[in-house]
N, C-alpha and C positions, 0 to 999 in steps of 0.2 A: 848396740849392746851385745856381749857375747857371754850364754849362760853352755854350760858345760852339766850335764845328766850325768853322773855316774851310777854304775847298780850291778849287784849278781842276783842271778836268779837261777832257781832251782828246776821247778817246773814250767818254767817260761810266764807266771803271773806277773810278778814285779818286772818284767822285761815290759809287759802289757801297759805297766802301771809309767813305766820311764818313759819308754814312746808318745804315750798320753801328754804325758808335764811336759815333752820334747814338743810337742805338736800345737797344745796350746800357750806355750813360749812365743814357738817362733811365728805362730799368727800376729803376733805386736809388730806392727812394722819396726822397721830397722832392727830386728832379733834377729840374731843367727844361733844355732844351737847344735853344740854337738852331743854325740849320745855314747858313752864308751862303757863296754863290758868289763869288769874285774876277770883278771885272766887274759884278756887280749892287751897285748903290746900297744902301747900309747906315750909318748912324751909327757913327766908329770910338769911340763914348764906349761900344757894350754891349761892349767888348773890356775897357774900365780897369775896368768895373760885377760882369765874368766871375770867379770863382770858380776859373776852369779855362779857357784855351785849347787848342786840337788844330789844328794846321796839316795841311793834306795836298797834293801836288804831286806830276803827274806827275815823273818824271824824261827827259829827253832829254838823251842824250849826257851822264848825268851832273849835270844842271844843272834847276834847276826851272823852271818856264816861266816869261816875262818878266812875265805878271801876278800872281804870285805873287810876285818878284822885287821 
């Protein structure tokens, strides 16, 4: 199974919070997991390849930030 983390993070929390779902993922055997920043360069073709996507985003005011957006 291939599950794919996406997330922006502000002050490094939700980076914390991605790592995590990244780590207790890929303790399942046969998981592998990749963990991609918004803002760093990535191929959107391991997203359609993913098994499983997890988005994660700060919230401000409600609203996720504009590069996650």
């Amino acid at each position: 199974m291939k599950i794919v983390v996406v997330y922006d993070s502000l002050s490094g929390n939700t980076e914390k919070m991605a790592r995590a779902i990244a780590e207790g993922a890929g303790s399942v055997a046969g998981t592998s997991v990749d963990v991609k920043k918004i803002g760093e360069p990535f191929p959107l073709s391991i997203l359609a390849k993913a098994d499983g996507v997890a988005f994660g985003s700060p919230c401000v005011y409600a609203n996720v930030t504009d590069g996650m957006r």
